[in-house]
N, C-alpha and C positions, 0 to 999 in steps of 0.2 A: 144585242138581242133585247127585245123588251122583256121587262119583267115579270110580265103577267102570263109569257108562254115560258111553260118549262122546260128546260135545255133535254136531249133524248141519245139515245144512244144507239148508233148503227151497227148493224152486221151485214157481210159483205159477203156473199159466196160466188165464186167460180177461180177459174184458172188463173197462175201465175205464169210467166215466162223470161225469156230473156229473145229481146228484138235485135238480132243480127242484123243492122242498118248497113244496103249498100246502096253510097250515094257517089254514080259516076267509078264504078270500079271501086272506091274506096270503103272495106266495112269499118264499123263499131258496135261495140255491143251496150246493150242500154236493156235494162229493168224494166218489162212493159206486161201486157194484158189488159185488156179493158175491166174487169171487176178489180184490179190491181190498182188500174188510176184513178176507180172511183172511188178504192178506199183511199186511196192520197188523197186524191182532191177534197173529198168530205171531212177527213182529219186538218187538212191546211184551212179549209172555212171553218174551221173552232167544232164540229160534230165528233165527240167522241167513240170511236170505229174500230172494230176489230173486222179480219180479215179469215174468212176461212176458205181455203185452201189446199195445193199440194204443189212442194217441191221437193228433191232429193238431196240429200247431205253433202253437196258437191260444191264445184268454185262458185259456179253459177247460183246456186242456192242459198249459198251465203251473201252474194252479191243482193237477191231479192231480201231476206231476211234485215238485212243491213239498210235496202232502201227503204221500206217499209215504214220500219223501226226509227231511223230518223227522223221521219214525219208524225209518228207518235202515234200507229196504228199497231195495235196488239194481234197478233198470228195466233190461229188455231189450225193445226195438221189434221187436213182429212183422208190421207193415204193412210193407209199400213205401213207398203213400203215400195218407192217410189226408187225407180233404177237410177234414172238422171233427170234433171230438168227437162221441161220442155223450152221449146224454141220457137221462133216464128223470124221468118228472113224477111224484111222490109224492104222492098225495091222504090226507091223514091224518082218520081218522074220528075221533068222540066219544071211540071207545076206545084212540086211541091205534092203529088197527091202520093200517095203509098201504094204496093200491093203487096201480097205475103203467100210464103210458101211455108207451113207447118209440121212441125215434129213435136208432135204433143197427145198426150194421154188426159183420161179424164176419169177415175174411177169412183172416188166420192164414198169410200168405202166405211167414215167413221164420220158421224154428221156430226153439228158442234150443237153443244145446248145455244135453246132460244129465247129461252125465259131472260127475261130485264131489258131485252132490246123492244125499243119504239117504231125503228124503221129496220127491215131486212129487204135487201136489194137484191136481185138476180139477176146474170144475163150473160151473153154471149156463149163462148163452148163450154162453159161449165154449165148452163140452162138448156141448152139444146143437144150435148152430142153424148149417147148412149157409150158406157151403161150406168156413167152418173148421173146423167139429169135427169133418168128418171126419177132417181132417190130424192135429189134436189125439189122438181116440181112436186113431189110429196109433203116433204117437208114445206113447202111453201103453202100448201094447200090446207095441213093441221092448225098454222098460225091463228091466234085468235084475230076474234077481228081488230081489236084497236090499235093492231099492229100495222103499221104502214108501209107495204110494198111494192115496191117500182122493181120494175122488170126491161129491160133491154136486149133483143134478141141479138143485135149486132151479128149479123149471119157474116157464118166463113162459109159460103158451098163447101168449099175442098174438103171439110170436117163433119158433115154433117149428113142424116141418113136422106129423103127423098123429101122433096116441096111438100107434098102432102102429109109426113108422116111428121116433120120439124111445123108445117101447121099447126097442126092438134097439137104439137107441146105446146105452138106457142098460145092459142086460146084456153088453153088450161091455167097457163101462167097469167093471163089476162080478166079470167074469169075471177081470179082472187088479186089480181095487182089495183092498188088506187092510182099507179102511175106508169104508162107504157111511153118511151121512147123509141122509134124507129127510123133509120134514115130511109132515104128515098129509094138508095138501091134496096134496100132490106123488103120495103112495100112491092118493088117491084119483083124483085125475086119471091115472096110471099106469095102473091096474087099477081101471077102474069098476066091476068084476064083482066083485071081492074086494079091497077097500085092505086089511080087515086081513091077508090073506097078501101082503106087500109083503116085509116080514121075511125070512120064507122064500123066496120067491122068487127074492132078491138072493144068499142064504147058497147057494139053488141053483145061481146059476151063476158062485160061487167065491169070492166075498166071504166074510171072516174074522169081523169085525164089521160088527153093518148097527144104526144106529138109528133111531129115529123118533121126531120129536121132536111133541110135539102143547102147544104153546103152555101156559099155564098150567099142562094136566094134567099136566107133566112131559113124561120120556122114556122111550123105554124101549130098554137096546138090549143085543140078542141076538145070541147066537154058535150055533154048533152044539151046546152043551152044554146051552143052555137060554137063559134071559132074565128081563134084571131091569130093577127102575126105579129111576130116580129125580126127588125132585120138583123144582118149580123153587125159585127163590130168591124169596120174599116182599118185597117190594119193592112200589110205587106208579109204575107204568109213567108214562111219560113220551111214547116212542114206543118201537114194536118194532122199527124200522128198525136191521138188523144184529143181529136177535138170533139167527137161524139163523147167521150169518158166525163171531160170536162164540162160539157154541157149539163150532161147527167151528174153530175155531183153538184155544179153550182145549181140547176135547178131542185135538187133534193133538199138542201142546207137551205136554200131559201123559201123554199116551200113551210119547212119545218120551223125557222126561226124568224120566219113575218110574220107567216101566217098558223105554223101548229098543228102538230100533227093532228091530234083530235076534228078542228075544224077542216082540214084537208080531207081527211075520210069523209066524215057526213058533210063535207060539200058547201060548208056552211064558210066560202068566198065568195068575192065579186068579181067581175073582170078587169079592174085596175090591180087586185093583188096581184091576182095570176098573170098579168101582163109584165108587173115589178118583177115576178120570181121567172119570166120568162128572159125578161131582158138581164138579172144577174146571169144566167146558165147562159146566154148568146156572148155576155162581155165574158165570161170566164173561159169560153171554146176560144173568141179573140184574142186572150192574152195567151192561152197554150201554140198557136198557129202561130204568133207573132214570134216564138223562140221554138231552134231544137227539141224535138223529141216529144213524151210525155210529161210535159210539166205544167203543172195548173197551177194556180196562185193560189197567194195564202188569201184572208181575210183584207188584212191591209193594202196589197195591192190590189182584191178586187174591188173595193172602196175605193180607193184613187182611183181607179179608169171611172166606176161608175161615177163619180163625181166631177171628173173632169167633163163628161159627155153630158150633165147637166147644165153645169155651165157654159159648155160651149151651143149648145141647144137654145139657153136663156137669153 
């Protein structure tokens, strides 16, 4: 990190779980949720991150606690009191893609202080599905400004109330995020009438940067000046599980420790930064896709890819 941008500190809110993987008849169980991997993935690129959330005092909660905690992410309990963990059943196809069947709650009943964090992050069911997220999109909304927050609707239908009603959350969250990421099914489920004006849509109602990320094709993500892409990491997918998470973490940390939080807010980049901090978060989804599960790299290894792929480019 250079010296002249001052290291920041994340907070991380929405859902934990545990991913009942079945692959071909066979399950396992694996520590997952998308705001779960972001806060892994942002503690493993050096961002010092706490996590707030909800899980229950149970095996499975211990397991999450325990993964976390490895990675050097500090928990804050936003339940009261939480029966059991949630769940989410991972069907993995031929190609490696996922789909999921849910048992999970979201109540959001004890908010975490926000004071000393530089970046707070939101997204997936803990941002969208009632009767937490609405306390959540509040609290995101109080933040001051020089707080930098990215938002990720990461839509479950199966969880969530009506297209229209998950809209307006989500331009609420967009009206105070400097940073939206949406995959493509997400645009399209969004705006059945036009996924491709997703982009715009989000930049309309005050989002800085908005990306869109569409699996294999790359990404592509655009600001008010215009919009660029770039492609993914060539790799032999494994599973995709966590490759949206990953992407969203490695773009956050890179965002933050190239370019700074300060200057990310007032906008005060170019297009070769923002293309650097795009292709970090595109090699970081490549190296989660390339192995099992939800696991994003640390610093060091996302340094080796990205430097090997300079060199091999040169």
């Amino acid at each position: 990190m250079s010296a002249s941008i001052p290291s920041v500190r994340a907070l991380v809110i929405g859902e934990a779980l545990i991913d009942i993987v079945d692959r071909t008849g066979v399950e396992s169980e694996h520590v997952g949720g998308s705001p779960l991997n972001v806060a892994v993935g942002l503690s493993r690129l050096g961002v010092e991150t706490t996590f707030a959330t909800e899980f229950a005092d149970d095996e499975r909660g211990r397991l999450i606690a325990a993964h976390v905690e490895h990675s050097g992410v500090d928990v804050v309990q936003t339940a009261v009191d939480q029966e059991r963990t949630s769940t989410a059943r991972a069907h993995i196809g031929a190609d490696g893609s996922a789909t999921y069947d849910f048992d999970l709650s979201w109540e959001f009943a004890r908010a975490p202080r926000t004071d000393g964090f530089g970046i707070v992050h939101v997204g997936s069911v803990g941002a969208l599905r009632p009767p937490g997220a609405h306390r959540v999109v509040e609290l995101a909304e109080a933040l001051p400004r020089d707080v930098l927050v990215s938002f990720d609707p990461n839509v479950r239908p199966a969880l969530l109330p009506s297209v229209a009603e998950t809209r307006d959350l989500v331009h609420r969250y967009a009206a105070r995020a400097t940073v939206v990421k949406l995959s493509d099914e997400d645009a399209e489920w969004l705006y059945p009438d036009d996924p491709a004006s997703a982009a715009a849509r989000l930049l309309e109602q005050g989002a800085s940067i908005v990306v869109v990320t569409r699996g294999a094709h790359g990404s592509t993500l655009s600001t008010r000046a215009g919009e660029l892409h770039v492609p993914t990491l060539p790799v032999e997918v494994v599973d995709t599980i966590g490759a949206g998470d990953s992407y969203m973490s490695g773009l956050i940390a890179a965002l933050a420790q190239k370019i700074g939080v300060e200057r990310v807010i007032e906008g005060r980049f170019d297009e070769a930064e923002l293309r650097a901090a795009g292709l970090a978060a595109a090699t970081a989804a490549g190296v989660t896709v390339s192995r099992a599960g939800a696991n994003p790299p640390t610093t060091v290894e996302l340094e080796a890819v990205l430097q090997q792929n300079t060199v091999s480019a040169s």
